[in-house]
C-alpha positions as CSV (number, residue, x, y, z in Angstrom):
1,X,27.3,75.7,86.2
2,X,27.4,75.7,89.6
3,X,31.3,75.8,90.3
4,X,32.2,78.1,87.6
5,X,34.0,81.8,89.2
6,X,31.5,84.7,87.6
7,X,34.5,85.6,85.7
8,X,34.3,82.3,84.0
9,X,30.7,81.7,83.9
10,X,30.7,85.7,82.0
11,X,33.7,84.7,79.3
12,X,31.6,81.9,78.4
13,X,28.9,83.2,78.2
14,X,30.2,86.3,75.9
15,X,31.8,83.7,73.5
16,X,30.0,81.6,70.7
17,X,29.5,78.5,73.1
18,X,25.8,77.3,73.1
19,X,26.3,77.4,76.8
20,X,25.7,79.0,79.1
21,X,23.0,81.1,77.1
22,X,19.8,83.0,77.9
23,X,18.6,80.2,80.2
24,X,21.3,79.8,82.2
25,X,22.2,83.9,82.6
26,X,18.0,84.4,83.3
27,X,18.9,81.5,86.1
28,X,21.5,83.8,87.2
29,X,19.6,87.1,87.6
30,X,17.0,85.3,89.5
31,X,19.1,83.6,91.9
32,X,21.0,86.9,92.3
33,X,17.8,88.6,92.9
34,X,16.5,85.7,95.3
35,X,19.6,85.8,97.3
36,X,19.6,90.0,97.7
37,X,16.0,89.2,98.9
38,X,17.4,86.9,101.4
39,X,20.1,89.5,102.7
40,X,17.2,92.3,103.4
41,X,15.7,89.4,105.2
42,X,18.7,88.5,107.0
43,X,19.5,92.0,107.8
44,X,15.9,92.8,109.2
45,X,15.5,89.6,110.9
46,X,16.0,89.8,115.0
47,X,15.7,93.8,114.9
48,X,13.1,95.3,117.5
49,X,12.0,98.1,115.1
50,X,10.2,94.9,113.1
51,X,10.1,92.7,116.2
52,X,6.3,92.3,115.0
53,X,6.9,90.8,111.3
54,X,9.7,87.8,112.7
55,X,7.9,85.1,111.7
56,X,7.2,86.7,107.8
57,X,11.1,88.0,107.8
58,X,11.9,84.1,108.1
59,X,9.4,82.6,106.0
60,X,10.9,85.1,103.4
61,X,14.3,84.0,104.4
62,X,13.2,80.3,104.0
63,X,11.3,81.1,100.9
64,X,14.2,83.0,99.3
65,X,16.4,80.4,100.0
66,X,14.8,77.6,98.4
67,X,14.1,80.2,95.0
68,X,18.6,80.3,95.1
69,X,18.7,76.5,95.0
70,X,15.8,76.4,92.5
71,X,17.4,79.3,90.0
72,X,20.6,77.0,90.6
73,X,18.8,73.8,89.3
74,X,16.8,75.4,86.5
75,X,20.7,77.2,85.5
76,X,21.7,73.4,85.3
77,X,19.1,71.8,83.7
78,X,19.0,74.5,81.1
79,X,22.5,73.8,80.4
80,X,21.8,69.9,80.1
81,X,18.7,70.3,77.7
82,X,20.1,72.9,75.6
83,X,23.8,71.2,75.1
84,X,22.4,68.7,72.3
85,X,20.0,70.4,71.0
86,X,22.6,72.9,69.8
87,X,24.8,69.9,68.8
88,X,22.0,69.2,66.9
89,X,21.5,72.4,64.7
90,X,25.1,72.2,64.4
91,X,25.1,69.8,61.5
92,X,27.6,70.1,58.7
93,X,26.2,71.5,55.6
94,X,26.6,68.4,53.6
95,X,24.8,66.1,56.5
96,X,22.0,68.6,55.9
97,X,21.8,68.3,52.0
98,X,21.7,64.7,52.2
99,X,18.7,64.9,55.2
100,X,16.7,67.1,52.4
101,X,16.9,64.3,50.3
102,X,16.0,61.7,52.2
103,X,12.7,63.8,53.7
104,X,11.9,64.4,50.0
105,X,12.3,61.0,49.1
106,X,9.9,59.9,51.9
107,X,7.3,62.7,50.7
């Protein structure tokens, strides 16, 4: 997920592909909005005006930073759990008639 070009990472995700999916666009947004946290941070960070708040601005910067890598991993995991799961619920109707009767045999 990681080294896909958000052109990419967008045409997969509008196609029929089990991924990427909800998790890994909700993985997205929050990284997105973890990273635009960091740039406020970055862009306040040294200035006189909030000469006062430093040490906050860059445990927010820190903080921020490690929510980007954490979005990035949940984005991947996401992707790892979901992958055969949808292979899964992707079984050919026949396999499916034959796994009814085998449960209703066992019943």
């Amino acid at each position: 997920m990681e080294n896909r070009t958000v052109d990419v990472f967008l045409t997969e995700l509008a196609s029929g592909a089990p991924t990427p999916g909800g998790g890994g666009a909700s993985a997205v947004c929050g990284g997105i909005a973890a990273a635009l946290g960091s740039m406020v941070g970055n862009l306040t960070s040294g200035k006189k005006k909030y000469a006062e708040y430093q040490e906050e601005i860059e445990a927010t910067i820190a903080k921020c930073g490690a929510l980007v890598k954490e979005f990035e991993a949940l984005g991947k995991k996401d992707e790892e759990v979901f992958a055969p799961l949808a292979k899964a619920y992707s079984i050919p109707k026949e396999q499916e008639g034959r796994l009814r009767q085998m449960r209703q045999r066992r019943s």
